[in-house]
N, CA, C and O atoms as CSV, one atom per row, in Angstrom:
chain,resi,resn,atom,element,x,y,z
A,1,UNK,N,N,185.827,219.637,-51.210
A,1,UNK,CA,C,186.964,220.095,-50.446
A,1,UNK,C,C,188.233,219.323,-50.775
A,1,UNK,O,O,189.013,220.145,-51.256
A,2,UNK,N,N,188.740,218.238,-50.740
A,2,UNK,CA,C,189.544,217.038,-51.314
A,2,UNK,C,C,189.543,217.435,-52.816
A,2,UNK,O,O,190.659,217.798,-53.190
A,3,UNK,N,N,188.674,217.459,-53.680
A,3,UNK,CA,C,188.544,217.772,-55.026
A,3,UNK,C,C,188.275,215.992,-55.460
A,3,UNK,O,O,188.585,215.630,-56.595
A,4,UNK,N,N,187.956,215.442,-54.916
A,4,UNK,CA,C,187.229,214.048,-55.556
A,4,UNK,C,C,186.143,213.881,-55.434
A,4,UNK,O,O,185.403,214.126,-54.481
A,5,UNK,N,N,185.898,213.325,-56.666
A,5,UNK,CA,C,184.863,212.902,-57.146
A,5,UNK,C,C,183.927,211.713,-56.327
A,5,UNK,O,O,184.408,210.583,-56.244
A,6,UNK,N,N,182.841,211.939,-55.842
A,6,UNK,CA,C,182.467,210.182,-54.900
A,6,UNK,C,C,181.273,209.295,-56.457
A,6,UNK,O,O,180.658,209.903,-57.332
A,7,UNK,N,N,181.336,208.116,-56.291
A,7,UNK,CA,C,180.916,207.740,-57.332
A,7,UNK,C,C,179.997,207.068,-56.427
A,7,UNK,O,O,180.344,207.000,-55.248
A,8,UNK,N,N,178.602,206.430,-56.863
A,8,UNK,CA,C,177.755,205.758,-56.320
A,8,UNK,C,C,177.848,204.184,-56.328
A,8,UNK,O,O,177.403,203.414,-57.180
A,9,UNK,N,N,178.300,203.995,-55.566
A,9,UNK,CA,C,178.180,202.215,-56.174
A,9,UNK,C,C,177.074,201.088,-55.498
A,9,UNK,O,O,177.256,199.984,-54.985
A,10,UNK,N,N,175.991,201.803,-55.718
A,10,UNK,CA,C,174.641,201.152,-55.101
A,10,UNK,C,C,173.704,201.546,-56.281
A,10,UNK,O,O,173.220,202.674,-56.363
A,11,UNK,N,N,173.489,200.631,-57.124
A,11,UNK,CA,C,172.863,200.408,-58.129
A,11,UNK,C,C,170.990,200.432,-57.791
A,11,UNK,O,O,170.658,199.683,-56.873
A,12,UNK,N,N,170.026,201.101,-58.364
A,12,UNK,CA,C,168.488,200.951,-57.648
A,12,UNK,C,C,168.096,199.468,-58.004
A,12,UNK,O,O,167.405,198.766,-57.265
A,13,UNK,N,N,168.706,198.992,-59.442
A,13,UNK,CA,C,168.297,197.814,-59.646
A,13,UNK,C,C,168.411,196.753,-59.201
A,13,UNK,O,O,167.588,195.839,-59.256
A,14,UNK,N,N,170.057,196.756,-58.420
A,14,UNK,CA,C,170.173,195.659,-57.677
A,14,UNK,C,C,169.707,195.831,-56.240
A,14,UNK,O,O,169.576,194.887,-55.461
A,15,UNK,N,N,169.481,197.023,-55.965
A,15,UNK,CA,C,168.523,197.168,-54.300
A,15,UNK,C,C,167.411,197.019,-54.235
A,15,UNK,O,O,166.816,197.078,-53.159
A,16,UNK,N,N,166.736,196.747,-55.550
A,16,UNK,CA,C,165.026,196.509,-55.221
A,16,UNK,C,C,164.828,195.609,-55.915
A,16,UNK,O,O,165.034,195.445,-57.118
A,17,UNK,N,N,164.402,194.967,-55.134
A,17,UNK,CA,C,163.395,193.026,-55.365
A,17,UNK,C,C,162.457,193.147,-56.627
A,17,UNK,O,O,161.282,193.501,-56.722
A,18,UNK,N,N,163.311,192.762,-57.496
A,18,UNK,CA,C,162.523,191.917,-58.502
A,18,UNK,C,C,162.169,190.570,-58.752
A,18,UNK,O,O,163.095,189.838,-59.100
A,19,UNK,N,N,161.025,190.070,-58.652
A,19,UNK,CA,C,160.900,188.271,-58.546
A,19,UNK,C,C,160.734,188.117,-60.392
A,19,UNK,O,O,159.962,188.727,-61.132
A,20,UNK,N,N,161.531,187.313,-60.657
A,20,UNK,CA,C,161.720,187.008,-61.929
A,20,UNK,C,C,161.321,185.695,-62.545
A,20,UNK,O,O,162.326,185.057,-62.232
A,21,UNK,N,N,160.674,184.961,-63.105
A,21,UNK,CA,C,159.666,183.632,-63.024
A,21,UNK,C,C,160.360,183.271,-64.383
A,21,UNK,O,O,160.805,184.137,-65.136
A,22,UNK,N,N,160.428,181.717,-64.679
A,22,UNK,CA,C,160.292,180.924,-65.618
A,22,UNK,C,C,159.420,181.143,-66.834
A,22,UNK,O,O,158.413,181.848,-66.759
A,23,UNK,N,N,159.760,180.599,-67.855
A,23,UNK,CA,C,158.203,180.205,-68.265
A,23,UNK,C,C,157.391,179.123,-67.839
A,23,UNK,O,O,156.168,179.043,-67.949
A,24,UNK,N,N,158.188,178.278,-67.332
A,24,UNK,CA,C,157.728,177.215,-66.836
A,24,UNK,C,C,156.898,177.384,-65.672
A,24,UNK,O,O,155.786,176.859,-65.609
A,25,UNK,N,N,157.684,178.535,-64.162
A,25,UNK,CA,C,156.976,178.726,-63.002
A,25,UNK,C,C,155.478,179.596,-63.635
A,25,UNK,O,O,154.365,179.251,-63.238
A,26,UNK,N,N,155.597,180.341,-64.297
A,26,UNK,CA,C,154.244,181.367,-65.081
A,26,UNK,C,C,153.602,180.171,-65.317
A,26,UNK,O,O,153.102,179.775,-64.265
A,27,UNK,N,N,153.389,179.401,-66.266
A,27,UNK,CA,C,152.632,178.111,-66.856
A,27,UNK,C,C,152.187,177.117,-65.349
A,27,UNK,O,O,151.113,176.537,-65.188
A,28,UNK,N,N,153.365,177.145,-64.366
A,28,UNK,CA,C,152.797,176.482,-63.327
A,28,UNK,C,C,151.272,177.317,-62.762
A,28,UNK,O,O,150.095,176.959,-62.779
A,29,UNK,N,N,151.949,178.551,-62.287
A,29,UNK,CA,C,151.159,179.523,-61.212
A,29,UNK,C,C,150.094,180.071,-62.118
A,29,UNK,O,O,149.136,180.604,-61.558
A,30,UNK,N,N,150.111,180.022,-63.457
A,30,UNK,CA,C,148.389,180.343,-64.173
A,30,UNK,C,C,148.015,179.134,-63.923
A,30,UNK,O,O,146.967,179.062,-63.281
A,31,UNK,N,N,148.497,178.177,-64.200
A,31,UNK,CA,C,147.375,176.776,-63.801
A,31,UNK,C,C,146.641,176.904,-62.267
A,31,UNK,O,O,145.470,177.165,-61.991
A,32,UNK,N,N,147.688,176.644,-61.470
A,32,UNK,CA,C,147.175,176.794,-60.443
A,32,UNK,C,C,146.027,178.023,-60.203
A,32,UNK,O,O,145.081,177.660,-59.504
A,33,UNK,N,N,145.986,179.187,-60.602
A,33,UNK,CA,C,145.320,179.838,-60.709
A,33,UNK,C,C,144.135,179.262,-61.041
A,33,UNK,O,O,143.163,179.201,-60.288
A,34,UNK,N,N,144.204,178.741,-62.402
A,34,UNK,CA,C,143.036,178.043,-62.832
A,34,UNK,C,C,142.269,177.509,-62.381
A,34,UNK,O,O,141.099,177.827,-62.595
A,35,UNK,N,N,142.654,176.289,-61.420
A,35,UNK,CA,C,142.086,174.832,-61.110
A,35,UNK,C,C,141.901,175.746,-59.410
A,35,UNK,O,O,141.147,175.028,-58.753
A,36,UNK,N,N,142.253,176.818,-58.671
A,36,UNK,CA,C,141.418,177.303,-58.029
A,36,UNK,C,C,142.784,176.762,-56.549
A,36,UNK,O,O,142.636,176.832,-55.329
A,37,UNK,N,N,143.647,176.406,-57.127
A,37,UNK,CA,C,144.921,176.189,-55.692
A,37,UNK,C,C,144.661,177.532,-54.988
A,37,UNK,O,O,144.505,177.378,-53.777
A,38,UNK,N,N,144.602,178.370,-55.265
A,38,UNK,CA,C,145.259,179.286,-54.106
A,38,UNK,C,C,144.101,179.713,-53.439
A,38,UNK,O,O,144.088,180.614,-52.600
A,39,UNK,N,N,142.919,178.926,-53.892
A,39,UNK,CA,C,141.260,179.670,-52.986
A,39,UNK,C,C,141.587,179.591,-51.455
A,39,UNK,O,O,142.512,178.830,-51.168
A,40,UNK,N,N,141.001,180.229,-50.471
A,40,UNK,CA,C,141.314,180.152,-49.421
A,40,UNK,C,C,140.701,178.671,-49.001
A,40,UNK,O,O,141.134,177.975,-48.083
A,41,UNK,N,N,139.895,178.434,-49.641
A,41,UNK,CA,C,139.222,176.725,-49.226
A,41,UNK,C,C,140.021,175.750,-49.223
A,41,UNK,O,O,140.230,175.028,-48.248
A,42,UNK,N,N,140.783,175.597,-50.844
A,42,UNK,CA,C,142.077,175.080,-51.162
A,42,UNK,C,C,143.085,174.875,-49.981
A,42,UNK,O,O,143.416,173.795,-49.492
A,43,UNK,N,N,143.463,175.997,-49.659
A,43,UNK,CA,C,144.489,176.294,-48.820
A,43,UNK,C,C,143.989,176.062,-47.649
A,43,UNK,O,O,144.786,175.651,-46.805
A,44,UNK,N,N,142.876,176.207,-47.334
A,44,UNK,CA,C,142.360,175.570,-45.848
A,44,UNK,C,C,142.605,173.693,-45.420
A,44,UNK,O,O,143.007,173.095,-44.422
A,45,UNK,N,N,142.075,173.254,-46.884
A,45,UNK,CA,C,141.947,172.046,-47.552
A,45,UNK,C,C,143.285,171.490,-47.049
A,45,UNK,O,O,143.291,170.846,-46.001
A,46,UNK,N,N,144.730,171.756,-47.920
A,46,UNK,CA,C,145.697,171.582,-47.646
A,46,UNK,C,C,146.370,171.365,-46.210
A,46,UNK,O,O,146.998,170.363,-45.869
A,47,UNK,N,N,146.154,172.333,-45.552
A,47,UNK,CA,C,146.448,172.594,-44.091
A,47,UNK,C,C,145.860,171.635,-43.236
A,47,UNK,O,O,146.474,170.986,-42.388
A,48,UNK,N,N,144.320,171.546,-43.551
A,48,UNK,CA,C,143.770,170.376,-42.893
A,48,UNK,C,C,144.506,169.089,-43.071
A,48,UNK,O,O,145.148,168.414,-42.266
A,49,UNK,N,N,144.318,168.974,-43.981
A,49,UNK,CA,C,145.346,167.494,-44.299
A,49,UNK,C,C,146.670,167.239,-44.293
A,49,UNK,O,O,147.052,166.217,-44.863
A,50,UNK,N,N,147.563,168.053,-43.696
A,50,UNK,CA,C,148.936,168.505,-42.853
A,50,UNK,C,C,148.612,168.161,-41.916
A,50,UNK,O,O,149.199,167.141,-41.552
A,51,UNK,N,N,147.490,168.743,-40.892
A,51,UNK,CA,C,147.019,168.633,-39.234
A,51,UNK,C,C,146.878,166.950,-39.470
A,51,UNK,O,O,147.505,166.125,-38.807
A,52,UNK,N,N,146.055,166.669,-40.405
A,52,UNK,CA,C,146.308,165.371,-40.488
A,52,UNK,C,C,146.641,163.670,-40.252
A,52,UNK,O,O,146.324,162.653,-39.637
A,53,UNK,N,N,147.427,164.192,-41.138
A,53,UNK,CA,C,149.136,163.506,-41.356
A,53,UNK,C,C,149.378,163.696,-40.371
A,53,UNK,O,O,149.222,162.736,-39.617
A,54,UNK,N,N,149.875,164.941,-39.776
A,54,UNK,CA,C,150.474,165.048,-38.467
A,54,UNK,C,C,149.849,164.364,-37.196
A,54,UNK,O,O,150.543,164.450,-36.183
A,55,UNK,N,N,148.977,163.880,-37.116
A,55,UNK,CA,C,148.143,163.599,-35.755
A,55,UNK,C,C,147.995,162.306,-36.214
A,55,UNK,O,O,147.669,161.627,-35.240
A,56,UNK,N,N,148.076,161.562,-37.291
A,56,UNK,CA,C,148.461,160.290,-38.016
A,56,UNK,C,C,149.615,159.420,-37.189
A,56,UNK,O,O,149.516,158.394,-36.515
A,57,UNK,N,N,151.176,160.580,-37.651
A,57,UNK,CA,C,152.080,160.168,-37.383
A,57,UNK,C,C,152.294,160.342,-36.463
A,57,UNK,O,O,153.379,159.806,-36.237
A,58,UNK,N,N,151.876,160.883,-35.501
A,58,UNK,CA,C,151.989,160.795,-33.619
A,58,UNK,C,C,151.468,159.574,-33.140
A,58,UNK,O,O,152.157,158.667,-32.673
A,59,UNK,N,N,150.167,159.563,-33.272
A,59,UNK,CA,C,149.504,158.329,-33.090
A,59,UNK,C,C,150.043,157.259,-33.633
A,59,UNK,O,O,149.765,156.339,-32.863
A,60,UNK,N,N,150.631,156.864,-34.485
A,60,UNK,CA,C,151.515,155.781,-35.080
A,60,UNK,C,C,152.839,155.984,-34.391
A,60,UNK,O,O,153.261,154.850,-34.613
A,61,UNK,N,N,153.818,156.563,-33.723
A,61,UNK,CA,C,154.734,156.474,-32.802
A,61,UNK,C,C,154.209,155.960,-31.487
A,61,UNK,O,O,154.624,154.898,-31.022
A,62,UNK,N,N,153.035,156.914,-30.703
A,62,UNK,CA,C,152.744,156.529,-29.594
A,62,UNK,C,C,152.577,155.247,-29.365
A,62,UNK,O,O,153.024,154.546,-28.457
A,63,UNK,N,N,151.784,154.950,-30.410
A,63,UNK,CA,C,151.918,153.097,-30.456
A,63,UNK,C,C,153.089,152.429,-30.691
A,63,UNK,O,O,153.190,151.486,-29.906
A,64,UNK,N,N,153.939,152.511,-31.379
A,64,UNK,CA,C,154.869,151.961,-31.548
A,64,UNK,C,C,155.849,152.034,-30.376
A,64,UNK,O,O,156.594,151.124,-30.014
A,65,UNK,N,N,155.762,152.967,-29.964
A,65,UNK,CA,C,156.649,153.230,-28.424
A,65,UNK,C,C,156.006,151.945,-27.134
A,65,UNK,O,O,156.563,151.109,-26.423
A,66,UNK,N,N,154.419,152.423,-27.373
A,66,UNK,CA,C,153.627,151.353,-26.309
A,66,UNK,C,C,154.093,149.985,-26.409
A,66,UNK,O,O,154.365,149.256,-25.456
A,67,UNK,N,N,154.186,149.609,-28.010
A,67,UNK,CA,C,153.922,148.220,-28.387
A,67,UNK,C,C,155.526,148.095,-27.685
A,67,UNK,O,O,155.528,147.447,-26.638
A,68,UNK,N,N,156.963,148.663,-28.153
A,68,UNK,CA,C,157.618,148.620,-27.334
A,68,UNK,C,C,158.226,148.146,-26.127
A,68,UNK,O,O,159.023,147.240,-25.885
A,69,UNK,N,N,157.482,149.226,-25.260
A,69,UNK,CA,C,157.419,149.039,-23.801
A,69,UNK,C,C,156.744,147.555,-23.253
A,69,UNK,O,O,157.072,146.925,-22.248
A,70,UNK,N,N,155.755,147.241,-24.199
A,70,UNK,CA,C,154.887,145.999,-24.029
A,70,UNK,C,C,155.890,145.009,-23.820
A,70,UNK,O,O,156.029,144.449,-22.732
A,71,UNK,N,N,156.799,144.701,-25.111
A,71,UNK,CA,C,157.806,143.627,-25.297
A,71,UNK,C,C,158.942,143.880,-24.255
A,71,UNK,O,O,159.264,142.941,-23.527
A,72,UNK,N,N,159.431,144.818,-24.161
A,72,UNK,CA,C,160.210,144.607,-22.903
A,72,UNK,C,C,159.955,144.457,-21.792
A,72,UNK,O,O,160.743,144.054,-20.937
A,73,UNK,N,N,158.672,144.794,-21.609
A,73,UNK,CA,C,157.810,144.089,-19.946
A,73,UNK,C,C,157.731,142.007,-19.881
A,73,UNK,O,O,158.176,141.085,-19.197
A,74,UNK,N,N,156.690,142.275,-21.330
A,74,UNK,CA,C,156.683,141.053,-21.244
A,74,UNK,C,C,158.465,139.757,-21.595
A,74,UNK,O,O,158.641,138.591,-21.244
A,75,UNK,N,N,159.268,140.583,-22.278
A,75,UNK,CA,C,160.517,139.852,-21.478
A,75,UNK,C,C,161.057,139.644,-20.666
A,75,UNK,O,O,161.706,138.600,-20.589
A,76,UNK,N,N,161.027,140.500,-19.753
A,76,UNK,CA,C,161.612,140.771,-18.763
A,76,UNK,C,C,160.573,139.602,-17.708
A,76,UNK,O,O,161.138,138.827,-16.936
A,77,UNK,N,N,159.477,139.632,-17.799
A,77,UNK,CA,C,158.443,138.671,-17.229
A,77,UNK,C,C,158.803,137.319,-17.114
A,77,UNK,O,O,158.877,136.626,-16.100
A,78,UNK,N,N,159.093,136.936,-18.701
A,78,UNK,CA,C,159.479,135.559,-18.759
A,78,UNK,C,C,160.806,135.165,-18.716
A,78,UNK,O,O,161.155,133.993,-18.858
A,79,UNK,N,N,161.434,135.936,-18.560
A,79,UNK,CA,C,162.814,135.221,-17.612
A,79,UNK,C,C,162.842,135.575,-16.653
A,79,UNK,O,O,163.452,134.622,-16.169
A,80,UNK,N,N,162.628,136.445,-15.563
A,80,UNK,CA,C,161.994,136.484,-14.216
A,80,UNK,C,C,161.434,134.816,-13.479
A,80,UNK,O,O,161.798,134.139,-12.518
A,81,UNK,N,N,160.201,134.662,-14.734
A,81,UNK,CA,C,159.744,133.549,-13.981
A,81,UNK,C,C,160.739,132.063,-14.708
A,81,UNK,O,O,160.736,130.955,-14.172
A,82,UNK,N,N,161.207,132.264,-15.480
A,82,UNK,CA,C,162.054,131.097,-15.473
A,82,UNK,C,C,162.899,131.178,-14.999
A,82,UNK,O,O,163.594,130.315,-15.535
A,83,UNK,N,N,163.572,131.725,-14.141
A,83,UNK,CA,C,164.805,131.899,-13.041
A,83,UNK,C,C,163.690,131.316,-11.975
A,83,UNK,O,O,163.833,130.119,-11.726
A,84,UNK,N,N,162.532,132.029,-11.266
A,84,UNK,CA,C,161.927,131.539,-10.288
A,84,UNK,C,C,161.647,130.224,-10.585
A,84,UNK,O,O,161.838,129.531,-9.585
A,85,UNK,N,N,161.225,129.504,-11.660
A,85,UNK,CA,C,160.542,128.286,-11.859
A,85,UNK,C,C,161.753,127.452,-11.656
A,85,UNK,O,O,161.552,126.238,-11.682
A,86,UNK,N,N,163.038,127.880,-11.449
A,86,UNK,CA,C,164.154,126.592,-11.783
A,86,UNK,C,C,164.728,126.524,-10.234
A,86,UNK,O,O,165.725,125.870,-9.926
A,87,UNK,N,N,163.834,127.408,-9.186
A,87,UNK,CA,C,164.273,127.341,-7.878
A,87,UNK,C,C,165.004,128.151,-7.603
A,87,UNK,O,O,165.356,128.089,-6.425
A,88,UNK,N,N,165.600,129.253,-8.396
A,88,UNK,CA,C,166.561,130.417,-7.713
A,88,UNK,C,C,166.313,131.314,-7.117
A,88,UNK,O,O,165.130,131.389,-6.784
A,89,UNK,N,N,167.064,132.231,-6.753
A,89,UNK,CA,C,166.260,133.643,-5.578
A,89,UNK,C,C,166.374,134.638,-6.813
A,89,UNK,O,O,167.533,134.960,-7.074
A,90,UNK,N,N,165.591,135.069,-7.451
A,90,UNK,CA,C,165.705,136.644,-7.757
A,90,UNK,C,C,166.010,137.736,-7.113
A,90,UNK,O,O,165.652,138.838,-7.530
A,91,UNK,N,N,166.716,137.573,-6.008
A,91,UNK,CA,C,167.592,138.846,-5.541
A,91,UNK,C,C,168.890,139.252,-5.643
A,91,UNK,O,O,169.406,140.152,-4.980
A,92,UNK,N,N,169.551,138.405,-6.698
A,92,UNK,CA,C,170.354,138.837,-7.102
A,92,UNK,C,C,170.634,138.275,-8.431
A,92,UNK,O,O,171.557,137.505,-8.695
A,93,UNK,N,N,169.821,138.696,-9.178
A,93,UNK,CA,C,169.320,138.220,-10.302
A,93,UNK,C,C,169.131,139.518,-11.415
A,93,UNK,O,O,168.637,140.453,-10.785
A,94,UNK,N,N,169.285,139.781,-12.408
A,94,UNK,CA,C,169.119,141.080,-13.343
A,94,UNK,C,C,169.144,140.415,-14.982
A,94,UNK,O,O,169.764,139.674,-15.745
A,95,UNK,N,N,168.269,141.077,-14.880
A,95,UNK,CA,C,167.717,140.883,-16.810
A,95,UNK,C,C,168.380,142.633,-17.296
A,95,UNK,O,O,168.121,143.533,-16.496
A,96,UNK,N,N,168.953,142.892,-18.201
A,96,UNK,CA,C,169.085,143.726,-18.937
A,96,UNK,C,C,168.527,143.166,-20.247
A,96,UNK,O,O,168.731,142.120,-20.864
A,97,UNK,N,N,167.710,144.294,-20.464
A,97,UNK,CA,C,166.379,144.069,-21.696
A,97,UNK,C,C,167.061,144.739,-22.576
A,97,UNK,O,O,166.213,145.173,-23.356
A,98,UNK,N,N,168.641,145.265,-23.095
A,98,UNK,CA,C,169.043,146.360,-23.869
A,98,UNK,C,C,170.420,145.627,-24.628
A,98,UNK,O,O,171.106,145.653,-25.649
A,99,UNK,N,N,170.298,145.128,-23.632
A,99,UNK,CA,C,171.367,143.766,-24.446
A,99,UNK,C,C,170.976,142.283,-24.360
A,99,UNK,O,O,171.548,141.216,-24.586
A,100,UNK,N,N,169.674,142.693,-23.910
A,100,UNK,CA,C,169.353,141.407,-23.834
A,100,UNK,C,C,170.150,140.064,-22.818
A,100,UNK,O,O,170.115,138.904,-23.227
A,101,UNK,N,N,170.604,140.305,-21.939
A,101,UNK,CA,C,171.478,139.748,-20.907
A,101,UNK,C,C,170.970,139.713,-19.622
A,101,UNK,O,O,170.596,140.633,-18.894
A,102,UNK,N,N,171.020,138.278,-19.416
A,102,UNK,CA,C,170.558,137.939,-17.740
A,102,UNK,C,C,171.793,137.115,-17.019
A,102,UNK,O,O,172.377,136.065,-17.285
A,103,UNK,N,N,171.912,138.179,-15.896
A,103,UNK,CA,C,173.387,138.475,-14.963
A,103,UNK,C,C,172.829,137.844,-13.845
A,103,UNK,O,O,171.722,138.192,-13.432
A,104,UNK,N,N,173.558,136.840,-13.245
A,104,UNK,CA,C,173.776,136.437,-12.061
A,104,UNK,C,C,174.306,136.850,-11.256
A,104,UNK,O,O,175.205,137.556,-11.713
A,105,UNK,N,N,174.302,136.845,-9.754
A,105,UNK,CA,C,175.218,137.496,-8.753
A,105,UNK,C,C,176.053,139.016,-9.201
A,105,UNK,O,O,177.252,139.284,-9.130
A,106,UNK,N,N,175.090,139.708,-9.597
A,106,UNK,CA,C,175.610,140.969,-9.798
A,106,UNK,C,C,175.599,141.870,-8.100
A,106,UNK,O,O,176.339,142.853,-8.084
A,107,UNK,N,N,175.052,141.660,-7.152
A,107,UNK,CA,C,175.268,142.314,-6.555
A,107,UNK,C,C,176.308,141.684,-5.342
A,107,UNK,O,O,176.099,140.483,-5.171
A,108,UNK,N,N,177.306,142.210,-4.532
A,108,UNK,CA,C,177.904,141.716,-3.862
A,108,UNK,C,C,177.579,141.561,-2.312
A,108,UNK,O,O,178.276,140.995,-1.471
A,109,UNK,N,N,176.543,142.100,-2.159
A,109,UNK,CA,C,176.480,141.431,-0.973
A,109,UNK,C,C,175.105,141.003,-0.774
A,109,UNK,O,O,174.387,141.392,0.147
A,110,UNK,N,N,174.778,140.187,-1.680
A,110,UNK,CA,C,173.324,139.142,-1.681
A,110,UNK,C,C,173.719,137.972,-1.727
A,110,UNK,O,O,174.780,137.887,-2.347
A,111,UNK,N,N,173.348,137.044,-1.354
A,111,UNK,CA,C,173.477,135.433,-1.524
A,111,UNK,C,C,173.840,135.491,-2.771
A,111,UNK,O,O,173.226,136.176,-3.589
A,112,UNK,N,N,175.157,134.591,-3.143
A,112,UNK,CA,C,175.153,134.343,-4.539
A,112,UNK,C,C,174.835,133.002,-5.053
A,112,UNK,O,O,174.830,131.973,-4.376
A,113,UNK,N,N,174.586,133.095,-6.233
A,113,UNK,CA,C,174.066,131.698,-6.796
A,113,UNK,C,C,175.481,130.643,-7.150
A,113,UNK,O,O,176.362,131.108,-7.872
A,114,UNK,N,N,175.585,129.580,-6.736
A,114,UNK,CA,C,177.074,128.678,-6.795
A,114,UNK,C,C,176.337,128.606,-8.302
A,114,UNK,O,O,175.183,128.708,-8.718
A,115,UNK,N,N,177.969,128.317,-9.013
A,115,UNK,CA,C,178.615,127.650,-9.993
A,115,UNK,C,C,177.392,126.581,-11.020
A,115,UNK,O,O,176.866,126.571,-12.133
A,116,UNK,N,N,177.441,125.609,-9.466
A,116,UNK,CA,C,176.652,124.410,-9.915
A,116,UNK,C,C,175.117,124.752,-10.805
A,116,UNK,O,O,174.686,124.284,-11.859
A,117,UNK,N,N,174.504,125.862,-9.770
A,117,UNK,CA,C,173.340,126.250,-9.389
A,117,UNK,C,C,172.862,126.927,-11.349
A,117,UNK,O,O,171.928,126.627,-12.093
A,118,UNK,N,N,174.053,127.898,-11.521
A,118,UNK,CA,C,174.093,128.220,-12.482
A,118,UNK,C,C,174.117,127.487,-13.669
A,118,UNK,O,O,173.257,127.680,-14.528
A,119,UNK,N,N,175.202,126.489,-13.841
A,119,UNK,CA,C,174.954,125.561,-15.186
A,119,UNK,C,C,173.981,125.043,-15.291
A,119,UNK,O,O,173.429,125.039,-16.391
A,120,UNK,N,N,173.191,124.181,-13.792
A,120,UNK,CA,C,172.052,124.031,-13.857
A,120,UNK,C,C,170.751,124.584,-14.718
A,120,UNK,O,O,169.808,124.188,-15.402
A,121,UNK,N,N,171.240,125.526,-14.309
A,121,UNK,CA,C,170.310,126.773,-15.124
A,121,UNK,C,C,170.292,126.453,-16.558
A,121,UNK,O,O,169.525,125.932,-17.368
A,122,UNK,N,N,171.656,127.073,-16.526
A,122,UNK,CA,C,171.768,126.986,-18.184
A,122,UNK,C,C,171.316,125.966,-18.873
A,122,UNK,O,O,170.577,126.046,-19.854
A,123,UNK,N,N,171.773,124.918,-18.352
A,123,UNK,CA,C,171.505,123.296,-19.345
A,123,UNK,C,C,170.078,123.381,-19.491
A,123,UNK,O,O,169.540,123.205,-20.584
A,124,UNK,N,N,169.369,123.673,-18.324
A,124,UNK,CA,C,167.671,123.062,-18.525
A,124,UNK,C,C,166.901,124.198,-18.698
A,124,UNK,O,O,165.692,123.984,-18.788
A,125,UNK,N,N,167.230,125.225,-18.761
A,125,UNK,CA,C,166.153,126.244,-19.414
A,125,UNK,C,C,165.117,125.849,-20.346
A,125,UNK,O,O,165.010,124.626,-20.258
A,126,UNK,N,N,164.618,126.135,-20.870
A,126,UNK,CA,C,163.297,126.522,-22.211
A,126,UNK,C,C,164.069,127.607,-22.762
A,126,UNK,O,O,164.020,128.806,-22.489
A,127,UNK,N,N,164.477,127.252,-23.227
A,127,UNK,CA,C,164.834,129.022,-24.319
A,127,UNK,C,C,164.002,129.346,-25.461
A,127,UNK,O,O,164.176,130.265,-26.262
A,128,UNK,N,N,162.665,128.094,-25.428
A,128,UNK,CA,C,161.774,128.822,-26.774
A,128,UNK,C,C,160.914,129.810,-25.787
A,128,UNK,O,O,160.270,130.657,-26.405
A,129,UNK,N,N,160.784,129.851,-24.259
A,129,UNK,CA,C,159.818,130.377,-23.449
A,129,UNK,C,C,160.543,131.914,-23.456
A,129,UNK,O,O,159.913,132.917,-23.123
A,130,UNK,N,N,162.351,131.952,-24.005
A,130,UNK,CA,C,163.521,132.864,-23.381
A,130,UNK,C,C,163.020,134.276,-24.925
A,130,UNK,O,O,162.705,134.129,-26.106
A,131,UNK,N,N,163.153,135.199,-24.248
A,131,UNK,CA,C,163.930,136.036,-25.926
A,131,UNK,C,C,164.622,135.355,-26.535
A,131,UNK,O,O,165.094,134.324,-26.055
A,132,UNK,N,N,164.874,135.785,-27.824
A,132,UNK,CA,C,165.331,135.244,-28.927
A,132,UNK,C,C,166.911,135.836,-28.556
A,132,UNK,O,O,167.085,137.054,-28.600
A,133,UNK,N,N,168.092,134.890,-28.176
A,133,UNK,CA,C,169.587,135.081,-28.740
A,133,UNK,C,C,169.634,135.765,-27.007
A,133,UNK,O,O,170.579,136.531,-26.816
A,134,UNK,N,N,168.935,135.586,-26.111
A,134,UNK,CA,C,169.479,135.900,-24.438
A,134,UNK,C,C,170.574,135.383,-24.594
A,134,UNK,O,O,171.009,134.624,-25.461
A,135,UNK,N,N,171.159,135.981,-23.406
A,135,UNK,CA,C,172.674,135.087,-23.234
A,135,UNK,C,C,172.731,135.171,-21.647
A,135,UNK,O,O,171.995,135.903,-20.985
A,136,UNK,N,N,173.543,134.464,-21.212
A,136,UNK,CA,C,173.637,134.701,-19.516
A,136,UNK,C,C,174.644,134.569,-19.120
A,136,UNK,O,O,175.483,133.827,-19.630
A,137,UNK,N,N,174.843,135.377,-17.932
A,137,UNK,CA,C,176.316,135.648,-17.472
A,137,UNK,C,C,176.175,135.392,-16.126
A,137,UNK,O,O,175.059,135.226,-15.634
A,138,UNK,N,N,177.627,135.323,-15.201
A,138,UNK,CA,C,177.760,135.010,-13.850
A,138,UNK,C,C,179.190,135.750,-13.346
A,138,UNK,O,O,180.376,135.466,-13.518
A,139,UNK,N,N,178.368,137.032,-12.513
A,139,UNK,CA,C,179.777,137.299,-12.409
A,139,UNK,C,C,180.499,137.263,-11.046
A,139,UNK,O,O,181.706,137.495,-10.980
């Protein structure tokens, strides 16, 4: 009706999937052929030892998380009791295990620990009993 011509510009060759291989991927995938990779046993084989690995590396986090949690209990333990052992009140007393920082008189309306009470502290600690690089504050 127009008098034009419509031209096709959808080629069959480029609309249908051709997988096109190496010589190299051919030389791979006959081997494999060969030596029996793609048996369903093979491939069972494989998978198993994915499940694996995988149940490997869970179990090796879970622990590592535990072992973790372990060390920050048991820090938190031993400066607890070396604050108690030097005569102070632990009620207003705080270990942060994340910076590693043990805060005095953080709360304001608990007995606070004097000045004195504190250097005290500081001077005579054990710090081989302390985490490694604690620091302590008074605020």
């Amino acid at each position: 009706m127009t008098g034009q011509t419509w031209e096709n510009p959808y080629k069959p060759e480029n609309e249908r999937f051709t997988l096109k291989l190496t010589d190299e991927e051919r030389t791979t995938i006959t081997n494999r052929i060969n030596e029996g990779y793609y048996r369903p046993e093979a491939v069972q084989a494989r998978k198993d030892e994915e499940k694996r690995k995988a149940y490997e590396k869970k179990r090796a986090e879970i622990i590592n998380d535990c072992k973790k949690k372990q060390q920050k209990a048991e820090n938190e333990k031993r400066v607890m009791l070396a604050v108690l052992d030097a005569g102070l009140s632990l009620r207003n007393v705080i270990y942060y295990d994340h910076s590693n920082e043990l805060v005095f008189n953080w709360k304001d309306y608990e007995t606070k620990v004097t000045e004195n009470d504190f250097n005290k502290f500081v001077s005579s600690v054990n710090r081989s009993l302390l985490p490694a690089g604690i620091t302590f504050k008074m605020k």
